[in-house]
N, C-alpha and C positions, 0 to 999 in steps of 0.2 A: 496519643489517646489510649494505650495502653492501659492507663488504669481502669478504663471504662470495661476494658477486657478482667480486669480484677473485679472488678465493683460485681461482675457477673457471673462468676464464677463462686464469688462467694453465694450471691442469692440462690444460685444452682445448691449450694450445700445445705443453706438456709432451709431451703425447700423440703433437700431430702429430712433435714431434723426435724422439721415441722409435720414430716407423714411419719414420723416416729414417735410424736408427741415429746421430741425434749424440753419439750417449754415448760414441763411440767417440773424439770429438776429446781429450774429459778422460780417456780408458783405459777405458771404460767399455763393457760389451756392451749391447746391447738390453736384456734380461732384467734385468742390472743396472740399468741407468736405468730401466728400471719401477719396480721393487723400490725406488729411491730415491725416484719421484716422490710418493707419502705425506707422506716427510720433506719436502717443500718445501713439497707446500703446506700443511704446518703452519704452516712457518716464512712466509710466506705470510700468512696469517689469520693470526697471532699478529701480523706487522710492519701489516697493515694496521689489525685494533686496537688498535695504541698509536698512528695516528693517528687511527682514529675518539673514542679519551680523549683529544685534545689535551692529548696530555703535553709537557712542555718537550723543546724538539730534543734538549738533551744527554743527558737521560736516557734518550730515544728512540734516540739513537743508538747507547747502551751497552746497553740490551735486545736493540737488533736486534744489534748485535756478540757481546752472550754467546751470542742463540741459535745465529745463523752458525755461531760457534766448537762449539758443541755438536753443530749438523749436519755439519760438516766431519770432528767426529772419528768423528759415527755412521757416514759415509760412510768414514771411512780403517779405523775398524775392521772394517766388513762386505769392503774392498778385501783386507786382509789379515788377515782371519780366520784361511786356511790356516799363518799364520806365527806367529798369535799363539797357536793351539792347540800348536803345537809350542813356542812359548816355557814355555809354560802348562804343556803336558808333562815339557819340561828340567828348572824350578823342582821340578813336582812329584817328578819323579824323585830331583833332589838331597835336598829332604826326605826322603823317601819311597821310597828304593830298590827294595823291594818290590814298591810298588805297579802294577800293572799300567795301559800307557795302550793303551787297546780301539779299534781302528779304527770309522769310520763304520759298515763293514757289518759288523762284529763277530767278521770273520774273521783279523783281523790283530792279533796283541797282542805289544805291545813293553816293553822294561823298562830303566832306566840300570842303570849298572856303578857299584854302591856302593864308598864311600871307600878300602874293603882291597883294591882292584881285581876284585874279584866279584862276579857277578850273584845277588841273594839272590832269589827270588822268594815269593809271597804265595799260596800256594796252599790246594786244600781236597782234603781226604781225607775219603771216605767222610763226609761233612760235619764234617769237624773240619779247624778252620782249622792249617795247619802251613807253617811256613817251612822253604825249600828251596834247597838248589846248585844250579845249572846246571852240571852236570859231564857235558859230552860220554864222557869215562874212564870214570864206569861202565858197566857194560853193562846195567845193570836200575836202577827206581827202586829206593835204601836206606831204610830208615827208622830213623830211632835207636828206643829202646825208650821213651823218655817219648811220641813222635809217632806212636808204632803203637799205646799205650795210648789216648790219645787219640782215633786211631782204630777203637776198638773191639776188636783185635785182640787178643786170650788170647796175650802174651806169653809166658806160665809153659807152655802145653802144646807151646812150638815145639820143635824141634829142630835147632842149630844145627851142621849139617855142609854147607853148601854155601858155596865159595869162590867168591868175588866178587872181579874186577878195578874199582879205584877208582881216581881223580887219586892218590891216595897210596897206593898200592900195593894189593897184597892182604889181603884180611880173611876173615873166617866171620858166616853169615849164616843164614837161615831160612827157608826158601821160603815164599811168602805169595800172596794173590789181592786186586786192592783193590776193591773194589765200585765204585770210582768216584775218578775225579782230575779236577778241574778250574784248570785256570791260565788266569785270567783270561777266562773263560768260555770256551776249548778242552775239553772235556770229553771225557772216554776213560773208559769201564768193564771191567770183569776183564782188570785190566791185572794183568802177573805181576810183582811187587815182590819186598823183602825187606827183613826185619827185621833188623838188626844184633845183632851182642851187645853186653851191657851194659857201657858205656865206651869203644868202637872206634868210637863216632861222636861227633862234637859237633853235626852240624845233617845231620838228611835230605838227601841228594841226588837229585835230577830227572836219571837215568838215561837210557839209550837205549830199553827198552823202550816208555816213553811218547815220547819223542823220534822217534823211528823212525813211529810215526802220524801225524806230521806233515807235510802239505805240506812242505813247508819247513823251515828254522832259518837266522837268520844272527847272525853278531857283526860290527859298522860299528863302529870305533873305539870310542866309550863306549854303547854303544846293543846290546839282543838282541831280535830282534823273530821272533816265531814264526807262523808260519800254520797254520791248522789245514783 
């Protein structure tokens, strides 16, 4: 077990470089070269027992080279984490337009701009899942009549006489109360909505009345990201 005696001697070195800040020579902060130093001395005790197996060199060489390469890219992937979440987010988004990408502290949630140039978004009513426009033009959340059933809401007793400004002009609609909206865990309740009439929508709109609660809203080129 001798190399376990190595594996620990190095971490002892590790240490001292890490209160000297050398991490910084490879790009690295303090905090970071801690955080790395685990992966070494794996890679550490695992090189020093394939010479305690007297393995043949070349074989030993190609063990210590794949783990190297394996530590290199846990080390490059933890360097750009920040970059590969957002790649990860892009992908998803192009699948997945809808889908909502939720910041660390869960106050920032953003979404790509699907194929038709539109932000579709994935949201929840009154606990019924409905997809939705981002349409800054209306001036209230719409709902078509199949997404307000959904939602619980007694379509058959509305009364549709209130006019709504929409991206496509004017309509007639229902005045309504939604118990609860949530996009992408922004959450708003008795927010003031409305129901559209049957056939003057094809997909619910995310209006100003829920828009307007918001810290924020922006649109960046193909990107919506909302703060709440």
């Amino acid at each position: 077990m001798w190399f376990v005696g190595i594996a620990l001697l190095v971490a002892a070195g590790l240490a001292l470089l890490i209160s000297a800040d050398a991490g910084s020579l490879i790009g690295l902060t303090q905090q970071q070269t801690g955080r790395a130093l685990p992966g070494v001395i794996l890679l550490v005790v695992l090189g020093a027992s394939l010479f305690a197996r007297r393995m043949p060199f070349g074989q030993m060489i190609r063990g210590l080279a794949a783990w190297a390469m394996i530590f290199v890219v846990v080390i490059g992937a933890y360097t750009y984490r920040f970059e590969l979440q957002d790649f990860a987010g892009r992908v998803t988004g192009e699948l997945s337009p809808g889908a909502a990408i939720v910041s660390d502290d869960g106050q920032t949630v953003s979404f790509r701009r699907g194929l038709g140039g539109s932000f579709l978004l994935s949201t929840d009513v009154n606990g019924a899942e409905v997809r939705m426009l981002f349409d800054t033009g209306a001036s209230a959340v719409v709902l078509t009549q199949a997404d307000a059933r959904a939602a619980g809401i007694e379509v058959d007793n509305l009364r549709y006489g209130v006019r709504v400004q929409t991206a496509n002009g004017v309509s007639t609609a229902a005045l309504t109360r939604l118990d609860s909206i949530t996009v992408g865990g922004i959450e708003r309740r008795n927010i003031r909505a409305y129901v559209a009439q049957p056939g003057a929508l094809e997909m619910s709109l995310l209006g100003m009345t829920f828009l307007e609660t918001l810290e924020r809203f922006s649109v960046a080129q193909d990107r919506l990201e909302l703060q709440g």
